[in-house]
C-alpha positions in Angstrom: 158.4 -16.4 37.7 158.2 -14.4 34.6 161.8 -15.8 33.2 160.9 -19.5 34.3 157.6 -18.7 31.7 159.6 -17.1 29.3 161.9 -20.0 29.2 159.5 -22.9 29.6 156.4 -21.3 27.7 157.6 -19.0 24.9 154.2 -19.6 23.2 152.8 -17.3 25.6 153.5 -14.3 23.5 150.2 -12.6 24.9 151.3 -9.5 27.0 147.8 -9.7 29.2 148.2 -13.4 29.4 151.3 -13.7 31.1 150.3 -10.4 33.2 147.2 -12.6 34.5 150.0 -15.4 35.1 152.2 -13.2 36.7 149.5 -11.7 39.0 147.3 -15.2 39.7 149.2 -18.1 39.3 152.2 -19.3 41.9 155.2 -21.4 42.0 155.6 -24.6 44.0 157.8 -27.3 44.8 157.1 -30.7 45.1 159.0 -33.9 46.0 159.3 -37.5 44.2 156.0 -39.2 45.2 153.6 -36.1 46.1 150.7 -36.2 44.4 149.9 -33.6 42.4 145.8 -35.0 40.8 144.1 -36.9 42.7 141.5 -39.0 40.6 138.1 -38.5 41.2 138.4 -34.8 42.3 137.4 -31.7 40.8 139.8 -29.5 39.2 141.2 -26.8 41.4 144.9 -26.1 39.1 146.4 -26.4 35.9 149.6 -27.4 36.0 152.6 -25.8 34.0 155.7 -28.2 34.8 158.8 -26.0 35.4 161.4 -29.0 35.8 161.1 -32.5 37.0 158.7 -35.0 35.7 155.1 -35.9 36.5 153.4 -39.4 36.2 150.2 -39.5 34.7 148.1 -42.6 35.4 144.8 -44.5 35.3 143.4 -46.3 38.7 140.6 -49.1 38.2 138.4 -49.9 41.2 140.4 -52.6 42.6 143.2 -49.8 42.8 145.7 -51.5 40.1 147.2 -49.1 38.0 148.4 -47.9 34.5 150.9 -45.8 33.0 149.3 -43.1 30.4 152.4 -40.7 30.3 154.6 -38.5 31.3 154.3 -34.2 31.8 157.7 -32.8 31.3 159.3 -29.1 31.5 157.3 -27.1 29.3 154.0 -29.0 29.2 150.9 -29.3 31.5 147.9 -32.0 31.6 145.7 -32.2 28.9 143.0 -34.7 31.1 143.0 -32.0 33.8 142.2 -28.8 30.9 139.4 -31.4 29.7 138.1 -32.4 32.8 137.9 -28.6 34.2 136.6 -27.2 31.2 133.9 -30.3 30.9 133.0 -29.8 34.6 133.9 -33.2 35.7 136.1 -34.8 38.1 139.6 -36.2 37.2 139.4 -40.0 35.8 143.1 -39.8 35.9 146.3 -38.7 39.2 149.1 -37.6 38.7 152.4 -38.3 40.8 155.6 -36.5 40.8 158.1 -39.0 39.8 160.7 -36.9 40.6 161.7 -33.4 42.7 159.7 -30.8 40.7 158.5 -27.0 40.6 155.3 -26.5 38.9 153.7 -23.8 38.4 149.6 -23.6 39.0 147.1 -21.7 37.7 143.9 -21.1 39.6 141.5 -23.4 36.9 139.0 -20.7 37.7 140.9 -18.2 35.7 141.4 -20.1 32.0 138.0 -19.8 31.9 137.5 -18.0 28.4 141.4 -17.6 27.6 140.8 -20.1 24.8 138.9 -17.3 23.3 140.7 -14.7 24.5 144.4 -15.1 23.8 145.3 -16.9 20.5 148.9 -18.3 22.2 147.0 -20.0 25.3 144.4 -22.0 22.3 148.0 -22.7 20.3 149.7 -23.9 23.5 146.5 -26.1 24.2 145.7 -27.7 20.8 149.6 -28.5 20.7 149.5 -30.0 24.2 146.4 -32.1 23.0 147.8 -33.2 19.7 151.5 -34.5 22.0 148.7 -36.1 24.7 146.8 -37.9 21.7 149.9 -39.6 20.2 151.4 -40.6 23.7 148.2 -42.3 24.2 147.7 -43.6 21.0 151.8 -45.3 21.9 150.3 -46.5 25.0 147.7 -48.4 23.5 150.1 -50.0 21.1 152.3 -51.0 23.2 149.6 -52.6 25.5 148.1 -54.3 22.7 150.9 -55.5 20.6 154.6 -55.2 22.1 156.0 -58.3 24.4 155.8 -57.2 27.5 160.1 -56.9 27.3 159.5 -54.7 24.6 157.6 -52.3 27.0 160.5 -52.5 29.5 163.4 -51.0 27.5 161.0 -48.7 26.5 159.9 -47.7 29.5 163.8 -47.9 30.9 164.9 -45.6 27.8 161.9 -43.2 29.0 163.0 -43.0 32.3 166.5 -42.8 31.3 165.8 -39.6 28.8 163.4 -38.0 31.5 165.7 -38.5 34.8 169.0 -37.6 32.5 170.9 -39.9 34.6 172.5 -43.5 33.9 171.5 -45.0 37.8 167.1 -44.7 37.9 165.9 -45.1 41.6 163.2 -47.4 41.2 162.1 -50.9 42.5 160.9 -53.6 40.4 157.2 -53.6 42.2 156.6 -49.4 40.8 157.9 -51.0 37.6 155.5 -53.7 37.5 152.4 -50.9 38.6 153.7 -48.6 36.1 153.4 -51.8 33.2 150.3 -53.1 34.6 151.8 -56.8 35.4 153.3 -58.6 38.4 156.8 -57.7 40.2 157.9 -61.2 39.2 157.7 -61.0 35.9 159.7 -57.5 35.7 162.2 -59.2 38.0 162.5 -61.6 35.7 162.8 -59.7 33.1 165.3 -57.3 34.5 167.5 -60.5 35.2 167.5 -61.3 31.2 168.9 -57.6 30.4 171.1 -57.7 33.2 172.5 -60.9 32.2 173.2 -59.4 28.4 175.2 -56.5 29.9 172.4 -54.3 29.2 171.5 -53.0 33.0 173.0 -53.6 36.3 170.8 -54.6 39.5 171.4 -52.9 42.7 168.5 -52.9 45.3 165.9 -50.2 44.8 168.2 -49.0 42.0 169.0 -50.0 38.1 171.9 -48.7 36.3 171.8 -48.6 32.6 174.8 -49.3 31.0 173.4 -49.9 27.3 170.1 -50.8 24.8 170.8 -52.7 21.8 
């Protein structure tokens, strides 16, 4: 574990720091759906994401669902360091959207490491200040992009994330992810495919160009 953190988390220059991550925190691996935050529970682990991706949304009481963003290699969850360190439970779960190793820390021990070790407050202010502008996009998009708009975004997301040209993914997680209705993304995907943009297969989209 101690070259996956000096690969993924060079900002942990503190010697002690990665000693208590070396000694307290473990590796795991998780597969596309699992999920990793459950809202409405407390805190048990911060997440460091190894490789993979991690979905991070927002349920309503009705259980319809919005995409807030993604945790990549090198990142963790901002919402789960505020909710721990606020003592409250998650408003926000988070879904592997892909095969992906994780490392988790015990929430118990960052308890004072924002005091204690300079690189862990630099690693979290940075983490909050990527966090604040992805949800700053989010709202944007929401409140002023056509809702194709927010497709080939979300498809060039994807595309970047999963580093691969063929995304596994039906039209309904696309819909839940955008917060509207299967049909419309269907019919959507249907315009793009019909400019050359994507091709349809079933439970599968292959991206052969955005203009």
């Amino acid at each position: 574990m101690e070259e996956l953190l000096k690969e993924y988390f060079p900002v942990f220059s503190d010697l002690e720091l990665r000693n208590q991550l070396l000694n307290n925190a473990k590796l795991e691996k998780f597969e596309t759906g699992d999920l990793i935050l459950k809202q409405g529970s407390y805190i048990h682990y911060i997440p460091l994401l190894i490789s993979g991706s991690v979905k991070v949304v927002r349920e309503d009481e009705e259980g319809h669902e919005i995409f807030l963003y993604y945790i990549k290699p090198g990142e963790s969850c901002a919402l789960s360091f505020s909710a721990y360190m606020n003592h409250r439970k998650s408003e926000v779960k988070a879904i592997c959207d892909e095969d992906t190793q994780l490392i988790l820390i015990p929430s118990r021990m960052i308890d004072g490491w924002l005091q204690a070790y300079p690189s862990w407050q630099q690693f979290a202010l940075q983490l909050y200040d990527i966090r604040f502008a992805e949800l700053l996009n989010t709202v944007e998009s929401v409140a002023f992009k056509k809702m194709d708009e927010r497709l080939i975004e979300y498809l060039k997301e994807k595309l970047h994330l999963q580093q691969t040209d063929i995304l596994h993914i039906t039209h309904h997680q696309i819909a839940t992810d955008l917060a509207t209705s299967r049909e419309v993304i269907s019919r959507l995907l249907k315009q793009l495919e019909n400019k050359g943009m994507i091709k349809i297969s079933r439970n599968s989209i292959k991206i052969i160009g955005f203009m």
